[in-house]
C-alpha positions as CSV (number, residue, x, y, z in Angstrom):
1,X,90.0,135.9,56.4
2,X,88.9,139.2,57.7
3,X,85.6,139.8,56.4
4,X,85.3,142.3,53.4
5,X,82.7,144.7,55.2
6,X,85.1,145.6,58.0
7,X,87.9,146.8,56.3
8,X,91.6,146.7,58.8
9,X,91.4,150.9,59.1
10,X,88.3,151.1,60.1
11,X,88.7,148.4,62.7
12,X,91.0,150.1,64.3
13,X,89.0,153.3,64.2
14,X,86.0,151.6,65.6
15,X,88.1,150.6,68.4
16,X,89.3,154.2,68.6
17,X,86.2,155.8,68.6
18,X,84.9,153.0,71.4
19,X,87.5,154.1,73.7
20,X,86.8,157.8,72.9
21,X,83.3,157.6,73.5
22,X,83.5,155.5,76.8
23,X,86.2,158.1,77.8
24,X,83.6,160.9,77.3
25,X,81.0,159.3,79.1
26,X,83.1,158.6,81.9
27,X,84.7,162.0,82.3
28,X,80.6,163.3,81.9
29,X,79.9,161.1,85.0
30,X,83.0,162.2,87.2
31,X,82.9,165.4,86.3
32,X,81.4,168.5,88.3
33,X,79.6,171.3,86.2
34,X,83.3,173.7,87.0
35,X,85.0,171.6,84.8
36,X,86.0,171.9,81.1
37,X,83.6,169.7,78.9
38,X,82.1,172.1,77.0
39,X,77.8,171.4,76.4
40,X,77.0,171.4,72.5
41,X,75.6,175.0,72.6
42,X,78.9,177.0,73.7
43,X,81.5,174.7,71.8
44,X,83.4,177.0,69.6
45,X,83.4,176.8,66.0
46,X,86.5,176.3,64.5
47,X,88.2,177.5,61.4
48,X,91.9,176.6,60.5
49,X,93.6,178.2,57.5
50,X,96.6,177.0,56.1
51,X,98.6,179.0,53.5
52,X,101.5,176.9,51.2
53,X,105.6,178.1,51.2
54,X,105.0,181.4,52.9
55,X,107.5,181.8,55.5
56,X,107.4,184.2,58.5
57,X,108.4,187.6,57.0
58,X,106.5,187.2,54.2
59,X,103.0,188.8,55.6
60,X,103.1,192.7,56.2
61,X,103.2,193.0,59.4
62,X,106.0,190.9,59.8
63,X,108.3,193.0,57.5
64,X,106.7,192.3,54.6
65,X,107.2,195.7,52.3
66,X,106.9,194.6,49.0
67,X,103.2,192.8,49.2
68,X,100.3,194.7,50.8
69,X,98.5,192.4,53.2
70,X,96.3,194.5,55.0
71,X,93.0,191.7,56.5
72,X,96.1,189.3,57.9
73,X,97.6,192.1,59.3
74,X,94.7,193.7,61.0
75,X,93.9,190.1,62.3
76,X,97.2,189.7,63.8
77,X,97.0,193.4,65.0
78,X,94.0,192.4,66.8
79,X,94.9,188.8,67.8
80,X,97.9,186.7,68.8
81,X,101.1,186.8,67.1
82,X,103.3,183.8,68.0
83,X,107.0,185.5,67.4
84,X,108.6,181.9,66.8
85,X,106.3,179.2,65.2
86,X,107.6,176.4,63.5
87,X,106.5,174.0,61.0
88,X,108.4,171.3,58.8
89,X,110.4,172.6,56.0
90,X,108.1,170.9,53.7
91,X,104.4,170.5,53.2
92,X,102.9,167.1,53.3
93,X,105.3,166.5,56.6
94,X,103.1,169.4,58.2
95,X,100.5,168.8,57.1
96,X,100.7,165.3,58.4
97,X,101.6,166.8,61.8
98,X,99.0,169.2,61.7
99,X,96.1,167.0,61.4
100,X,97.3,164.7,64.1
101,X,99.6,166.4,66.9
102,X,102.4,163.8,66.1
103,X,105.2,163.9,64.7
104,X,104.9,162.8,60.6
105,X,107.6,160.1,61.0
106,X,105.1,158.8,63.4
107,X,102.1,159.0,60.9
108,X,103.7,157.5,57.3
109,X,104.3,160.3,55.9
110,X,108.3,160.7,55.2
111,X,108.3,163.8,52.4
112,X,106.1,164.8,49.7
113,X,106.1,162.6,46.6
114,X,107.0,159.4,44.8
115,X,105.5,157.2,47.6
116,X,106.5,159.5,50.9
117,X,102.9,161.9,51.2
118,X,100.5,158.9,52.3
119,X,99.5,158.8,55.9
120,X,98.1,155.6,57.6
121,X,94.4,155.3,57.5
122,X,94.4,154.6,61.1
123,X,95.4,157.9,62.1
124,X,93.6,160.0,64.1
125,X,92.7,163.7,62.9
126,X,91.8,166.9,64.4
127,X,88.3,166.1,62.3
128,X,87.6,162.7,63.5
129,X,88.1,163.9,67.1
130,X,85.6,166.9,66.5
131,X,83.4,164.6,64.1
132,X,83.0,162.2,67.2
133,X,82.2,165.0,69.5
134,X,79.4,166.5,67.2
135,X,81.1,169.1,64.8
136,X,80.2,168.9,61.1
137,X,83.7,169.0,59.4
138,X,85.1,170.1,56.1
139,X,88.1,170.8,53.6
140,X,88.5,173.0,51.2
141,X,92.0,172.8,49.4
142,X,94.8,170.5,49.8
143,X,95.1,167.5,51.3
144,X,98.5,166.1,50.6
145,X,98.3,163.0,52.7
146,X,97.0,160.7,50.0
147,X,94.7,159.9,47.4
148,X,93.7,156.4,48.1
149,X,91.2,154.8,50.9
150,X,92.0,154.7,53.7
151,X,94.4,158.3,53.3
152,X,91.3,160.4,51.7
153,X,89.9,163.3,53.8
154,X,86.4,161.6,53.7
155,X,87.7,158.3,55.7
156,X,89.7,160.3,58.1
157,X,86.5,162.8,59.4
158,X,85.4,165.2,56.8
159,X,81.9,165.8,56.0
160,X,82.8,168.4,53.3
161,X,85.7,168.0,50.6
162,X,86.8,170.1,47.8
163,X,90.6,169.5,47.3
164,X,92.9,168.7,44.6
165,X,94.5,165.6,44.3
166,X,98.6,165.0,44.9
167,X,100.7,168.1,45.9
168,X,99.9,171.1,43.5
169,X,97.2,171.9,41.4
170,X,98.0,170.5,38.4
171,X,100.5,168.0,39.4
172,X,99.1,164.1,38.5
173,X,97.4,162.7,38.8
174,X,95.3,165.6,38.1
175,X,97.2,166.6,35.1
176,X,96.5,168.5,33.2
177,X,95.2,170.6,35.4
178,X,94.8,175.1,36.0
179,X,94.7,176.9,38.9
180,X,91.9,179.5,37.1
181,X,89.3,177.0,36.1
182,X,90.3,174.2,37.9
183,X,89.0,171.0,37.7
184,X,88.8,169.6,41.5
185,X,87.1,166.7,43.4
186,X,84.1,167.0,45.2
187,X,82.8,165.0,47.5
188,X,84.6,161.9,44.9
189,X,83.4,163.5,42.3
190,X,85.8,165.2,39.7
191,X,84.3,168.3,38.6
192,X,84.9,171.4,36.7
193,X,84.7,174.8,38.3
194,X,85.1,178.0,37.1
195,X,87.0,180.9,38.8
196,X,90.5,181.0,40.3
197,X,91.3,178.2,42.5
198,X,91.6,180.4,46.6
199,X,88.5,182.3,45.4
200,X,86.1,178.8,44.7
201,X,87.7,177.3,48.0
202,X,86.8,180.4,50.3
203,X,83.4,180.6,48.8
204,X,82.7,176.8,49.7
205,X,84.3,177.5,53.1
206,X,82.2,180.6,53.4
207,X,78.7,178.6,51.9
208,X,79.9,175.4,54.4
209,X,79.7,178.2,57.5
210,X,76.2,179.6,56.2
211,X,74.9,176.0,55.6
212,X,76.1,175.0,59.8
213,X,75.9,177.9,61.0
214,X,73.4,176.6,63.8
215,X,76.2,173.5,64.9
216,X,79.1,173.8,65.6
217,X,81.6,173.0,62.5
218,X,85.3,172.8,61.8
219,X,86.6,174.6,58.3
220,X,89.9,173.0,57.2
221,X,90.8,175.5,54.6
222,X,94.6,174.8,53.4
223,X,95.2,176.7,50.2
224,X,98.2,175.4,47.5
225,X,99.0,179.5,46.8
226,X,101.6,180.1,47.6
227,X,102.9,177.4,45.8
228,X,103.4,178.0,41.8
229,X,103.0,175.6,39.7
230,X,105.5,174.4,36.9
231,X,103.8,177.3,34.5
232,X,105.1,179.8,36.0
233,X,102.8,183.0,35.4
234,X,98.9,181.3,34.9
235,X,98.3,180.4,38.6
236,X,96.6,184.0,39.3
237,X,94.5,186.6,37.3
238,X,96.3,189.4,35.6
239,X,94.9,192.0,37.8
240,X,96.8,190.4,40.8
241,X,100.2,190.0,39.2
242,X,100.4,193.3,36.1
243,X,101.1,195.7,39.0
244,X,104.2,193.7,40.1
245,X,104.9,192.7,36.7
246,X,105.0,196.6,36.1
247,X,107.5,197.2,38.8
248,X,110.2,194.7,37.1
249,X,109.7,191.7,39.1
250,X,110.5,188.5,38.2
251,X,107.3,187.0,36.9
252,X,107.6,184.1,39.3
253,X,108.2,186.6,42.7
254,X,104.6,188.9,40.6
255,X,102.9,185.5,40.2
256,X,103.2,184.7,44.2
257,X,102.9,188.4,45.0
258,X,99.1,188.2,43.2
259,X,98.5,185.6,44.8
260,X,99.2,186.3,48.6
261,X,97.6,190.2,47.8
262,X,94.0,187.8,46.5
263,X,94.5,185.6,49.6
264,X,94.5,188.3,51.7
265,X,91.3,189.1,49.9
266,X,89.8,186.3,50.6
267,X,90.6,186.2,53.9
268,X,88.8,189.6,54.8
269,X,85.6,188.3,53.1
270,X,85.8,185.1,55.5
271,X,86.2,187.4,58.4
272,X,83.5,189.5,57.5
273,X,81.3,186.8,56.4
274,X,82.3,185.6,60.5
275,X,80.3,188.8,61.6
276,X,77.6,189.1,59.1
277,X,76.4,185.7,60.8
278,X,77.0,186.7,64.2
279,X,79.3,183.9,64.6
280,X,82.5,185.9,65.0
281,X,82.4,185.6,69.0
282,X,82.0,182.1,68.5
283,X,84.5,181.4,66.2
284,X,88.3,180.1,66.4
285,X,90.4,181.2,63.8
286,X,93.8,180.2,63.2
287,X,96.1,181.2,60.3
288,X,99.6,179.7,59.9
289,X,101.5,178.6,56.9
290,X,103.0,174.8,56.0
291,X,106.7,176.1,55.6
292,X,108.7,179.1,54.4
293,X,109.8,177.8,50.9
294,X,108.8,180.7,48.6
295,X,110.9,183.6,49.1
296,X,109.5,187.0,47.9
297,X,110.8,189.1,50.6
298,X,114.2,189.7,51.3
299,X,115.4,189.0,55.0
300,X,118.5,188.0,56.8
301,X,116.9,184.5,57.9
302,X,119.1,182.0,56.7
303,X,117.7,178.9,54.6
304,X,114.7,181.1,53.5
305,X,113.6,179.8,49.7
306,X,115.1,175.7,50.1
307,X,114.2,172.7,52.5
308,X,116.2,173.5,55.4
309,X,116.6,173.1,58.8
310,X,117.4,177.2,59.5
311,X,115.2,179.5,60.3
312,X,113.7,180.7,57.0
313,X,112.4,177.5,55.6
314,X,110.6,177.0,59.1
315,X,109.5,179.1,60.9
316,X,105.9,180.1,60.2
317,X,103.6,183.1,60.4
318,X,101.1,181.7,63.3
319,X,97.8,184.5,64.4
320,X,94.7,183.4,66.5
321,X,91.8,185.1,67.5
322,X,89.0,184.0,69.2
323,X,86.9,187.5,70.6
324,X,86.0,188.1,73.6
325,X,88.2,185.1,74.8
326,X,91.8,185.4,73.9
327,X,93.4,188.9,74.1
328,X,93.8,191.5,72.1
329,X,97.7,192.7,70.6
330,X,99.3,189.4,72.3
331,X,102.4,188.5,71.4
332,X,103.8,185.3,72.0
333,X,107.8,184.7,72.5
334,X,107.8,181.0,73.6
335,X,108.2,178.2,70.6
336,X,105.8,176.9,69.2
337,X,104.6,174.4,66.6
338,X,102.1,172.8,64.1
339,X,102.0,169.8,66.5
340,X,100.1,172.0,69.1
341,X,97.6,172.5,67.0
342,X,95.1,169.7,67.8
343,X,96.0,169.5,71.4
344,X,95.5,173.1,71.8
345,X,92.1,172.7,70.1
346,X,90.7,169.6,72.0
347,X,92.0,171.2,75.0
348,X,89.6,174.2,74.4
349,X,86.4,172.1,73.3
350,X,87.4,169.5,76.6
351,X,88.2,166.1,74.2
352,X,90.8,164.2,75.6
353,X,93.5,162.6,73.6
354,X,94.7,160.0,75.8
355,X,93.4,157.2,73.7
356,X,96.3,154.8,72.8
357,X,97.6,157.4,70.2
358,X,100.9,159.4,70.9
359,X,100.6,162.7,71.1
360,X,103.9,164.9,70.9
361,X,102.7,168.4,70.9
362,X,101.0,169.9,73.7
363,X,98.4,172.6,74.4
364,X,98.9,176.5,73.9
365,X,96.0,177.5,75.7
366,X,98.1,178.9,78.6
367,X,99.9,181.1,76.5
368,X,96.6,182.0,74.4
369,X,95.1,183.1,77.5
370,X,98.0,185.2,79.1
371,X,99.5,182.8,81.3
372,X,103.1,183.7,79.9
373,X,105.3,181.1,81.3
374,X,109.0,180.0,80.8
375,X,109.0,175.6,79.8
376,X,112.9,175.7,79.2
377,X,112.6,171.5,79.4
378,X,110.7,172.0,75.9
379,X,112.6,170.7,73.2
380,X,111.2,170.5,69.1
381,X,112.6,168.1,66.7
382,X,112.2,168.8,62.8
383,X,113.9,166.8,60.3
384,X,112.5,166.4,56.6
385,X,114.7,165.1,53.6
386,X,113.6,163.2,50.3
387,X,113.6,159.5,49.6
388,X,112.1,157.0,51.8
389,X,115.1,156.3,54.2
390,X,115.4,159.1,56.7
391,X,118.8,159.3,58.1
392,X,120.1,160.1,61.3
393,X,120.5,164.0,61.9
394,X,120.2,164.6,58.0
395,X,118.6,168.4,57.4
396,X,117.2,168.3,61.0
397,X,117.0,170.4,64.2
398,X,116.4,170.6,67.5
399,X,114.3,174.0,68.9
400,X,114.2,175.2,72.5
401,X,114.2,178.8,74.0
402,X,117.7,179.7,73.7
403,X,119.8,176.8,72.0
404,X,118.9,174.8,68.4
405,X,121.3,172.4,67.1
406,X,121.3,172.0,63.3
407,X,122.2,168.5,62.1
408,X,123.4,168.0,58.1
409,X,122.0,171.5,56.6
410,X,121.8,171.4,53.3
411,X,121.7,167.4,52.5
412,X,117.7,167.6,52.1
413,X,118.1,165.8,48.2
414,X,120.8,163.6,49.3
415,X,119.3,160.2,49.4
416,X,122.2,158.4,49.9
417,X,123.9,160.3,52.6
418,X,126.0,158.7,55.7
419,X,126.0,160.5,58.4
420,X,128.3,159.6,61.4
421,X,126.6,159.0,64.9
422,X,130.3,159.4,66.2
423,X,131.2,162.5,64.8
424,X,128.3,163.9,62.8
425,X,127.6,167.0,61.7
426,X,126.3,169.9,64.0
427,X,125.8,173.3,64.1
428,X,124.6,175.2,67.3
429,X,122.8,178.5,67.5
430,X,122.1,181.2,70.2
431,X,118.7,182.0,68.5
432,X,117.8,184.1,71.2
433,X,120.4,186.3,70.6
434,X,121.2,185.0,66.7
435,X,118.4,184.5,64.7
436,X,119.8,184.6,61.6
437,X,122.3,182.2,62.5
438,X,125.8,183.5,61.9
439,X,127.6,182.5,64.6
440,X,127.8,178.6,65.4
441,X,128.9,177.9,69.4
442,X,129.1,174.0,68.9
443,X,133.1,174.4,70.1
444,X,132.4,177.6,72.9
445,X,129.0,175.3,74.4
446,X,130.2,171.3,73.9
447,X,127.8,170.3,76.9
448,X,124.6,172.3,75.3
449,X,124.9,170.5,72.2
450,X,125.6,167.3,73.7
451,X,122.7,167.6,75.2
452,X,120.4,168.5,72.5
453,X,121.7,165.7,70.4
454,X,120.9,162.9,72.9
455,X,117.3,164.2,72.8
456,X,117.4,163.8,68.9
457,X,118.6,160.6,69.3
458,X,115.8,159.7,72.0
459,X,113.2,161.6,69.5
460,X,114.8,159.3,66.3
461,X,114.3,156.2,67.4
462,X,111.5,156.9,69.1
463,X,109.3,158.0,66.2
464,X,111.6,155.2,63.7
465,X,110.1,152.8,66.3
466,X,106.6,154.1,65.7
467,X,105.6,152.9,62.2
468,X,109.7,151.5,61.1
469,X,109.8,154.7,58.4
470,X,107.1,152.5,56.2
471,X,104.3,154.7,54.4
472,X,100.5,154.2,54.6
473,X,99.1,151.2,52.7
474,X,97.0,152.3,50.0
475,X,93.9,149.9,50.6
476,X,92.8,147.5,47.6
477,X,89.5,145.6,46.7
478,X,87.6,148.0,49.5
479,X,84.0,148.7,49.4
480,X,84.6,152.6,50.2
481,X,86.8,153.0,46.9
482,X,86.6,150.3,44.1
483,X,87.9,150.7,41.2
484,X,91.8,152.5,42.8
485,X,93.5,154.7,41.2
486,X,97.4,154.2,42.2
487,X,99.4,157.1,40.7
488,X,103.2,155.8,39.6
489,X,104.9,159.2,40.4
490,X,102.8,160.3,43.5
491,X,102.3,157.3,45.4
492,X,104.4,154.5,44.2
493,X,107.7,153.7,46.1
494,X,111.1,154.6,44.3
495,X,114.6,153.2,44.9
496,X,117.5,155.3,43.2
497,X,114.8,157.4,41.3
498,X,112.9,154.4,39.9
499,X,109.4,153.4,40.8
500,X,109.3,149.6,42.1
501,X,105.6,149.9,43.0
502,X,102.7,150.7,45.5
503,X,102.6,149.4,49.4
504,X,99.3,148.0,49.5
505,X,96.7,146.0,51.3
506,X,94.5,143.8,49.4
507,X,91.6,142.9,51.6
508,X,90.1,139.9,50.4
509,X,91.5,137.0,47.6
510,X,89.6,137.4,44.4
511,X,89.3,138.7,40.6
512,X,90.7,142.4,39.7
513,X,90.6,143.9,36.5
514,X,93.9,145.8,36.3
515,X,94.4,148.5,33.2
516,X,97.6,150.6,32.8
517,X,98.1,153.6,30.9
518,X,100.2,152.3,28.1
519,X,101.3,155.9,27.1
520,X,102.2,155.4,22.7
521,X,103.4,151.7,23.8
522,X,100.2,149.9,21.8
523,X,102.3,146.8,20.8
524,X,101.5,143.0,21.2
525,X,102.6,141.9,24.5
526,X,101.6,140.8,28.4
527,X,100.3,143.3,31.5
528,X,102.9,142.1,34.1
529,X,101.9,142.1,38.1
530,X,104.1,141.7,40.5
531,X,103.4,140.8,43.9
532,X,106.0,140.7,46.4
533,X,108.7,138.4,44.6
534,X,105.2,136.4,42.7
535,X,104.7,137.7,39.1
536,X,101.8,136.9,37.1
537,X,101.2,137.9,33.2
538,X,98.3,137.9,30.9
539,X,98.8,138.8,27.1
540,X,97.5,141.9,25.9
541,X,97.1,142.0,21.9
542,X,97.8,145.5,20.1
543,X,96.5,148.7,21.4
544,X,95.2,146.7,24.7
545,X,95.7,147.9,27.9
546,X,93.8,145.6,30.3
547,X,93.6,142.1,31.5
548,X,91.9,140.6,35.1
549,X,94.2,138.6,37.9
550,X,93.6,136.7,40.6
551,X,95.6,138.1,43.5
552,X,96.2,136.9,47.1
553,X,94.8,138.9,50.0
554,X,97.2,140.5,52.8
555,X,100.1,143.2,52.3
556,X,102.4,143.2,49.6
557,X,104.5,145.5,47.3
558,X,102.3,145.7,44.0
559,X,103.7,147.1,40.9
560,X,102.5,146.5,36.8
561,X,103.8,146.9,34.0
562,X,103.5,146.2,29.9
563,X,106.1,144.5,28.7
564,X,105.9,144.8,24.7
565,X,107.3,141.8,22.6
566,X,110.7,142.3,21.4
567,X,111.3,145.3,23.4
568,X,113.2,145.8,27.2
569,X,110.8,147.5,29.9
570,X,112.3,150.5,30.9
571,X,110.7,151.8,34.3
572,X,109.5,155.0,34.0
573,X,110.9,157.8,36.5
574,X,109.1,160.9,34.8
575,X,106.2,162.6,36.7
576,X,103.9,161.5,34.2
577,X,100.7,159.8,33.6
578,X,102.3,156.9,32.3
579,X,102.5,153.6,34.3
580,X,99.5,154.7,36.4
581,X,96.7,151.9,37.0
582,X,93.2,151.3,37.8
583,X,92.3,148.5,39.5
584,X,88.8,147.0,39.9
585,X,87.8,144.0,42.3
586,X,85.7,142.0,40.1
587,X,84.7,139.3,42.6
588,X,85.6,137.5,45.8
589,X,86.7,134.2,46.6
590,X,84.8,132.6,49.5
């Protein structure tokens, strides 16, 4: 039995971190003072801000005419504009990406919901790799990569946390929930705020920077605006969206239209906060966006609004600056993506990543400094769809400078799709001269697409082979979270729309107290568990909701349920509250 203090993650972190730290000490003793490590007192600081659903044309300067957004676009004015940046078509698949450089089949994390948004505790992020070499780290906004140990932003490298649980504000299992007011979780604690949601996530940002302002830190600052919630019309003050409203918008397109004008907002007062410290020379900034899914500006890029694999649903507004090291007005032509990110950023501070982890993206810091260079071997591979079974070429596409194939476009809710690896379906596109995507060569270029199609199939079962599709393993009985919270509709596995429970790891044999919310159900009956194809029951008397079990340690599928005398269990698909547990370790069996 492994022993309960070293949990399975963190075992393979410590052996991580072992070979990270023996790496840096070697590279310090074989290196001469011309190369890159960086010494502690001229490592940059690092801030990363993430917008949700805003795609590329949505930001002023990019066409935008409808929303003013005049800080982003003096910052891109001033910076580096990347001209064709791409990002999944979803969020939690980016983000996923973005932490870690790799591809998010490789990481877990297969879409966004009902078990497909949890990322394997033994990844490694952009803040473990800074934590390790020295920067204090912190998050301010959403996570999306799971809610349990070992997925939490506090085991994988931040210092500082103040996110909201699941997708969306509000969503479970933080429901109800407001984006004015919000209730949010910081450092594990749940806690009630007061103000609107990008404003109290910017000011702990900004208070983080004060508070490290001697160190170097990372700010991981990834709002959820753009992304509305189900009540359409409360997610920003009045002030932001009345002027819209008073134009005859849609109250949806004045909602998002408040809130990207208050972003914008915000994202002055971080830049100004920047020189009011005197940090702004010493500061990496980055702003990009997690996909291009809320549509509030018209343009001719196709897919723009909807999970796709053309141009509008990902490709991404991407601006750096760093002064005094990048240039100023640089535009960027060469593709691009949220996999670069970490590379590009260990590259500047001098970490290497070539520690056992794959890495797929690769360093920008050419291009960032000028170094303009042609790579037409480069090839990008995005595919997102929902479910848990990713098929082959469904809502995908492969990127490189002239050519992308498009696999299956418009199959991203089709869970049960074939596809044909003898004659699929495949669009190709001249993006350099068609980026709107009108005309499809596939019959005038059979060789190019050919060709970009054997890569996807290299790329699919390549990163199938990394982790087999399978989702992170929400961590049971650990000493870092005890009692778990395991959300049905978030984080538990569904087949066909209904939830047949939560990949787990129980790490040690013993006593848990398990209690269900019951919903109105409050008659006599028994708390069924099932592990794997073993089910256990206690009886629960009326109005009950808990019992305690003895399970097994190891991996299993765990699900529970109440099953009420003289009445059929119904599994509950709703994204609801109902059906969610809590589960306590109670004791362990030597």
């Amino acid at each position: 039995m492994m022993k309960h203090n070293l949990r399975f993650a963190d075992f393979c972190k410590f052996h991580f971190l072992l070979l990270f730290l023996i790496g840096v000490l070697f590279m310090d003793i074989a290196c001469s003072d011309t190369d890159k490590h960086i010494s502690a007192e001229d490592k940059p600081n690092i801030i990363l801000v993430m917008i949700d659903n805003l795609g590329f044309s949505e930001i002023g300067i990019n066409g935008n005419d409808l929303v003013k957004t005049p800080n982003l676009d003096r910052f891109a004015r001033n910076g580096i504009q990347f001209a064709r940046f791409y990002s999944n078509p979803m969020c939690a698949p980016t983000r996923a990406s973005l932490m870690t450089g790799r591809y998010h089949y490789r990481t877990g994390v297969i879409h966004t919901s009902r078990g497909g948004a949890k990322m394997f505790g033994d990844e490694v992020t952009i803040a473990e790799y800074l934590k390790s070499d020295g920067y204090a780290t912190g998050i301010f906004g959403k996570w999306h990569l799971g809610d349990n140990y070992p997925m939490r932003p506090q085991d994988q490298g931040f210092d500082e946390i103040l996110i909201h649980k699941s997708g969306r504000l509000g969503q479970v299992p933080d429901s109800p929930n407001t984006y004015i007011n919000p209730k949010l979780w910081e450092n594990g604690q749940y806690v009630q705020k007061q103000g609107y949601c990008t404003d109290i996530y910017f000011d702990a940002a900004i208070n983080f920077v004060e508070k490290n302002q001697k160190n170097p830190f990372f700010v991981y600052l990834p709002t959820n605006v753009a992304h509305a919630s189900t009540e359409v019309g409360v997610e920003v003050p009045e002030k932001y969206s009345t002027p819209y409203l008073a134009k005859g918008l849609d109250k949806k397109i004045a909602t998002v239209c408040g809130m990207l004008n208050n972003f914008d907002e915000n994202f002055g007062r971080l830049i100004t906060s920047l020189t009011t410290l005197k940090l702004r020379n010493k500061t990496i900034v980055i702003f990009l966006s997690d996909d291009g899914n809320v549509r509030i500006n018209k343009t001719n890029l196709r897919g723009q609004g909807y999970a796709s694999p053309y141009e509008g649903s990902i490709k991404v507004p991407c601006f750096i600056q760093w002064p005094d090291h990048f240039s100023k007005g640089l535009n960027i032509n060469q593709i691009a993506s949220h996999i670069d990110i970490l590379p590009t950023l260990l590259d500047i501070v001098g970490i290497d990543t070539k520690t056992g982890f794959t890495v797929d993206g690769m360093s920008l810091l050419p291009l960032l400094k000028g170094n303009i260079q042609n790579n037409p071997d480069r090839m990008l591979f995005l595919q997102c769809q929902r479910g848990m079974t990713p098929h082959r070429y469904q809502n995908s596409a492969v990127i490189e400078e002239r050519f992308k194939l498009v696999g299956y476009p418009g199959t991203f809710e089709e869970r049960k799709l074939v596809t044909s690896r003898d004659n699929p379906v495949l669009e190709l596109y001249d993006i350099s001269a068609d980026p709107a995507e009108t005309n499809d060569l596939a019959e005038q270029y059979p060789n190019e697409l050919e060709k970009l199609r054997s890569a996807y199939d290299a790329w699919f079962d390549d990163v199938k082979n990394s982790r087999q599709f399978q989702p992170g393993l929400i961590h049971i009985g650990a000493d870092a979270e005890n009692p778990s919270y395991l959300c049905r509709y978030q984080d538990a596995t569904y087949i066909d729309k209904i939830p047949t429970g939560w990949p787990v790891y129980i790490e040690s044999e013993g006593n848990y107290e398990i209690t269900i919310n019951r919903g109105e159900s409050i008659g006599k009956g028994q708390l069924v568990v099932r592990y794997d194809s073993t089910y256990v029951r206690q009886p629960l008397n009326e109005g009950e909701n808990q019992a305690v079990f003895n399970l097994p340690e190891g991996k299993f599928k765990l699900n529970a349920w109440v099953k009420e005398d003289g009445k059929k269990y119904v599994p509950r698909p709703n994204e609801d509250l109902i059906g969610d547990v809590l589960i306590r370790r109670l004791s362990v069996n030597d």
